[in-house]
N, C-alpha and C positions, 0 to 999 in steps of 0.2 A: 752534389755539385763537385766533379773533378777537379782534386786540387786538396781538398777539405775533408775528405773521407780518410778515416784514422789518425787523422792531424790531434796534438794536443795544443786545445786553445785555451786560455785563460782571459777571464771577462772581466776590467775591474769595476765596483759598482753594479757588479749583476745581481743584485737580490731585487730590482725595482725597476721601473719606467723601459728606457733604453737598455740600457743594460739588460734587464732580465729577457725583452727580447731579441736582444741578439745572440745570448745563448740558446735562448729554445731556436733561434734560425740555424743556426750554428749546430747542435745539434741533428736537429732533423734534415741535416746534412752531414751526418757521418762523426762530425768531430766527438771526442770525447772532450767533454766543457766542464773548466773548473770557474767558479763563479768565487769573487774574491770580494771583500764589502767590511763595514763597518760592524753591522749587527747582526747577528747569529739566526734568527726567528725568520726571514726573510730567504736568506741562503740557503738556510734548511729547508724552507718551503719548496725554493727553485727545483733544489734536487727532487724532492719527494712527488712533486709533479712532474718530473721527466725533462725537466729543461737542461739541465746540469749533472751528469757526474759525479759532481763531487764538488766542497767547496772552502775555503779558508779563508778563516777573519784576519784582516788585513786592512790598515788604514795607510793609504798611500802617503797621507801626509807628516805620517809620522817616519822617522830614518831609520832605515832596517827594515822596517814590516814586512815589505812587498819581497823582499830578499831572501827573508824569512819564509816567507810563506811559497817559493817557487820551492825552498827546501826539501820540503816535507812534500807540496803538489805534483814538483818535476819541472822543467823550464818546456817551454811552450815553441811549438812550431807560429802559433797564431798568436798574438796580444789584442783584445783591443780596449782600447781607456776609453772605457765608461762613465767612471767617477767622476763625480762635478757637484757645482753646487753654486746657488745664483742668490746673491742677496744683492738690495738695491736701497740708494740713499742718494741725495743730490751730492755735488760734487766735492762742497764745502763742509760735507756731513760725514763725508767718507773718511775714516778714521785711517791712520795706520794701520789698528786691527783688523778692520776688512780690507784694506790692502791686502794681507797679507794673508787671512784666509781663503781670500776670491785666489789669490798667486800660489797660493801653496798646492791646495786640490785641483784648482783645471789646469795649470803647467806643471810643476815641480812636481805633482807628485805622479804625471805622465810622463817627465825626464825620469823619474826615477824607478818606474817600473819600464819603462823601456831599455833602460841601460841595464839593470837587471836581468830582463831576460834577450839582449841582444847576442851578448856571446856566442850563445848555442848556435843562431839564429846562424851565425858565420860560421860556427864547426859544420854545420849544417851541408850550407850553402842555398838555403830555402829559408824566406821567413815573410810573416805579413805583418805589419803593427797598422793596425787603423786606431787613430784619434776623433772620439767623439767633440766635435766644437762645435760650431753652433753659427747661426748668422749674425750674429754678433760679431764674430771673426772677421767678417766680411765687411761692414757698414757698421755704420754706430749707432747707439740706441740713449737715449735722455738716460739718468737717474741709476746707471747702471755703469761706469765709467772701469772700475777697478775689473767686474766680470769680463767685458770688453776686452779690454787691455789682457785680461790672462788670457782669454781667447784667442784673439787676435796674435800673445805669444805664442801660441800652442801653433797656431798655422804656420807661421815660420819657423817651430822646432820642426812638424812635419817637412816643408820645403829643405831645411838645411840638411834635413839626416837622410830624407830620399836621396839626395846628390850624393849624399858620402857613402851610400850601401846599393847604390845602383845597378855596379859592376856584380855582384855577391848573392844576386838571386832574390835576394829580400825588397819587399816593396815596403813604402811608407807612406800611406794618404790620408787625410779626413774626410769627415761628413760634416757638414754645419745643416743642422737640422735647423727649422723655424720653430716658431713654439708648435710644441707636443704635448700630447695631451697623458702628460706624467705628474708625478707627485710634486716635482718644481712648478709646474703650471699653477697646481692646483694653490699650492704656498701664494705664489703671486697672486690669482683672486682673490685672496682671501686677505690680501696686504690692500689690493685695491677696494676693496668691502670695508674695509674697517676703518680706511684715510679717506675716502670719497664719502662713505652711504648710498653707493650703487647697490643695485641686486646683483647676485652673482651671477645670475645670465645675462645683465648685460657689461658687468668685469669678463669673463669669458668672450662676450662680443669685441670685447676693444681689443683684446688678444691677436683674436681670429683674425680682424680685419688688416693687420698686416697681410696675410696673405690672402691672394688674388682669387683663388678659390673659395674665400671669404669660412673656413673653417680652419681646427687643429690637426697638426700632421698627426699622424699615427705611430707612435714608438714599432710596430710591426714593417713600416715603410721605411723607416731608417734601419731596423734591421737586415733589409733585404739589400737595402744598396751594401750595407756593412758584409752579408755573406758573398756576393759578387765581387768586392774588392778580395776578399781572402781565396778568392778560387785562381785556379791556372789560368782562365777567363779572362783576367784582370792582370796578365804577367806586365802588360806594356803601361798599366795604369800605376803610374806613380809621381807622387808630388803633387799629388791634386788634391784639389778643394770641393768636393761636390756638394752641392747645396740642394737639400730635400726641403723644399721649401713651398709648394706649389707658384713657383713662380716668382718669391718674391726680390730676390737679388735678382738685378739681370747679368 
């Protein structure tokens, strides 16, 4: 895809779900992909299947890490923030501590890998940063208030930072997938199995039925809008929201 051929992109959260495939998309378009994540086992895997390059443990929510790890990687023509993490409690249940977890990993620790490798991005004069969010970003969802809220941040870090790196070549957009059928999904069935006593096909049904297609998107479907926003393709696309959803924002 023109645009992404010999680009150096860095995935963060790419050993799993979304992540991993937007590197192998990424990839099989030229880039050379470094996949950046928590646990080692998983990253190593991406590489050794041919999705990634190359890759370094890096937890974005820790300070340093991600800064650390462009060190030794190289700073990236491409970013895109993968990492996320979805835990759910009613609103009055919602502690501080998941404030602050749900805030740390889906914004702060995408403010902090983008300010890390934006620099270059301007020596440059070329850069993409796409943010994985979610539609939750968009609309609100019950029992999940704090996730929401970081997401719903993260679309307006995207908005604000497209405006200010407009002029400089670099674009800044997200994706807000619907639920995908990743290992967050899977956590969630398994949260609704254990608090209901549903079967898990029909915890997976109640998922689905948010969207209009009446199934789960495909981590390979959000990768694909994810490689199209990183191509030339995409010079005029910035600040946007696009929702892979089968429909279900309108």
């Amino acid at each position: 895809m023109n645009g992404i051929t010999g680009r150096h992109a860095i995935v963060t959260g790419g050993g799993t779900g979304i992540g991993l495939a937007v590197a192998a998309a990424l990839t099989r378009a030229g880039a050379g992909v470094t996949v950046t994540g928590r646990r080692e086992a998983p990253l190593r895997a991406a590489v050794e299947a041919g999705h990634a390059a190359g890759f370094e443990l890096a937890d974005v929510t820790e300070p340093g890490a991600f800064a650390a790890a462009l060190s030794r990687a190289g700073t990236p023509a491409i970013l895109v923030n993968a990492a996320g993490a979805a835990e759910s409690a009613p609103f009055l249940r919602t502690d501080d501590a998941l404030w602050e977890r749900m805030l740390r990993v889906n914004l702060l620790g995408a403010a902090a890998s983008t300010r890390a490798a934006l620099p270059a991005m301007l020596d440059a004069g070329w850069g993409r940063v796409v943010n994985v969010a979610s539609t939750a970003a968009l609309r609100g969802y019950p029992y999940v208030t704090a996730y929401a809220a970081a997401k719903h941040g993260l679309l307006g870090l995207t908005r604000a930072l497209a405006l200010e790196v407009a002029t400089r070549g670099i674009t800044v957009n997200a994706v807000c997938p619907g639920f995908t059928d990743t290992d967050i999904v899977s956590e969630s069935v398994a949260r609704i199995v254990a608090k209901t006593g549903r079967s898990e096909a029909d915890a997976r049904a109640e998922l689905a039925r948010h969207n209009p297609q009446a199934r789960l998107v495909r981590p390979e479907e959000v990768a694909a809008t994810v490689a199209f926003l990183c191509s030339d393709a995409a010079s005029a696309v910035n600040g946007r929201a696009i929702a892979v959803d089968g429909g279900e924002v309108p």
